[in-house]
C-alpha positions in Angstrom: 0.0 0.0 0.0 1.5 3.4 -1.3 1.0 5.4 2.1 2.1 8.5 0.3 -1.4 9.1 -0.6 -2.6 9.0 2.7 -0.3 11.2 4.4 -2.5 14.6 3.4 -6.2 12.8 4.8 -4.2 13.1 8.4 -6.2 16.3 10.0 -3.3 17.1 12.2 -2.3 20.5 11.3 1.7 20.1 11.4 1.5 16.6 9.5 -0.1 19.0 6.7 2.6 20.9 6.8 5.1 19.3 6.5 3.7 17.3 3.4 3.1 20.7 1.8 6.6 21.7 2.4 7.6 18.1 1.0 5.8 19.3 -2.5 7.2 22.6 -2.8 10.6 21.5 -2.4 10.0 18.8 -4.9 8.6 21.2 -6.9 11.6 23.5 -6.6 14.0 21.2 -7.0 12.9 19.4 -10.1 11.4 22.4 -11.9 14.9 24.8 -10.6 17.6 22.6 -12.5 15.4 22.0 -15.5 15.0 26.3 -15.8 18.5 26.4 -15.0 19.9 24.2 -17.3 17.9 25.1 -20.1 17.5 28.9 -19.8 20.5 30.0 -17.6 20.9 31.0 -13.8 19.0 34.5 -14.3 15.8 33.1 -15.8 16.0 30.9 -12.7 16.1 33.4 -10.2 12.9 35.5 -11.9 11.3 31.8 -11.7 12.7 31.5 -7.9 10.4 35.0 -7.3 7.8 34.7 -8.5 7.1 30.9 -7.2 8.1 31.9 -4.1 5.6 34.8 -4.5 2.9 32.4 -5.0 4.0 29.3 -2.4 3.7 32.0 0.0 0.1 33.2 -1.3 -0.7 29.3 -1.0 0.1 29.0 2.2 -1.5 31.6 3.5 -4.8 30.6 1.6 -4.6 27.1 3.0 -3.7 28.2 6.5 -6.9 30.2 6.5 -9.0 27.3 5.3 -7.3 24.9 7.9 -8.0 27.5 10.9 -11.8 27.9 9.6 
């Protein structure tokens, strides 16, 4: 059983997280070395901004939601 997909249903509020923070480094990693190769180190760091920009938007959205 793939408990990867099960780790999100847990309703503890620090579980969430730290399974969100799991994604987004994914996320950067993966995405970061792909830009970087491809497109060259300052492309990366507009891409850096402006996710960062919106990972923070995110988790300020879903903290809202979690505290309703």
């Amino acid at each position: 059983m793939n408990t990867t997909l099960f780790i999100a249903q847990d309703h503890d509020p620090d579980n969430l997280k730290q399974t969100i923070q799991k994604i987004e480094l994914a996320t950067i990693l993966s995405t970061g070395l792909v830009l970087w190769h491809t497109y060259g180190l300052r492309s990366l760091i507009r891409y850096l901004a402006g996710l960062t920009l919106v990972l923070m938007t995110q988790r300020i959205y879903l903290a809202a939601i979690i505290h309703k």
